[in-house]
N, C-alpha and C positions, 0 to 999 in steps of 0.2 A: 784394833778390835778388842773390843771388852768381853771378860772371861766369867758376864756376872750369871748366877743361876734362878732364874725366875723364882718366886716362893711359890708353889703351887697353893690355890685357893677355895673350899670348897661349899656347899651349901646346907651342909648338914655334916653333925659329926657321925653318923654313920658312913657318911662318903668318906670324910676323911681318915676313920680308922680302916676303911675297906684298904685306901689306896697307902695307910700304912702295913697292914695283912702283905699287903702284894710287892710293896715295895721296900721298904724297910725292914721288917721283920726275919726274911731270908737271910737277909745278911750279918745278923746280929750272932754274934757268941754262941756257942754251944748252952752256956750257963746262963745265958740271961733268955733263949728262946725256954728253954725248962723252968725259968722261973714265972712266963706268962701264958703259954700252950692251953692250959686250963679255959684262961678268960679267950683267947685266939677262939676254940672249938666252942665255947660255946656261942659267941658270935655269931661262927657262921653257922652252926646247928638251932639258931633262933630260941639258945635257952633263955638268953635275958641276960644283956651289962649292961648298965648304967652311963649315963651321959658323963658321970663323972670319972667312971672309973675307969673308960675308955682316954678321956683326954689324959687323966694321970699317967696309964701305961705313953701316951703318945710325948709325955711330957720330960719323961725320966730317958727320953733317947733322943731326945730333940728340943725345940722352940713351938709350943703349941698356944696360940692366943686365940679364944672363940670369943666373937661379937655377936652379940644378937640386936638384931635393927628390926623394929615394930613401926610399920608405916599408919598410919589411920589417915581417911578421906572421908569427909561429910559432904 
């Protein structure tokens, strides 16, 4: 039986820093949650971060790669 851990995969980087908020973020360091709490609340209090400065926070704890795929049909 193989021990492999699926990469969860999402459709928007707002989904994906939600399910970093809920899933990762808990578990992190005393010192590294006080270094991002700022950009956290204001997320979910809908002040405004940035597509980029979400994946940066998601990047410095992890493997984050965003694709964007533009379909067009005539």
């Amino acid at each position: 039986m193989s021990n492999l851990t699926a990469t969860p995969t999402f459709t928007s980087t707002n989904e994906a820093f939600t399910y970093f908020i809920e899933n990762i973020y808990p578990n992190l360091p005393s010192e590294e949650i006080r270094k991002i709490k700022h950009f956290i609340y204001d997320f979910r209090k809908k002040r405004g971060i940035s597509e980029n400065k979400m994946v940066s926070i998601m990047e410095n704890y992890g493997k984050a790669e965003v694709k964007k795929i533009i379909e067009i049909s005539f």
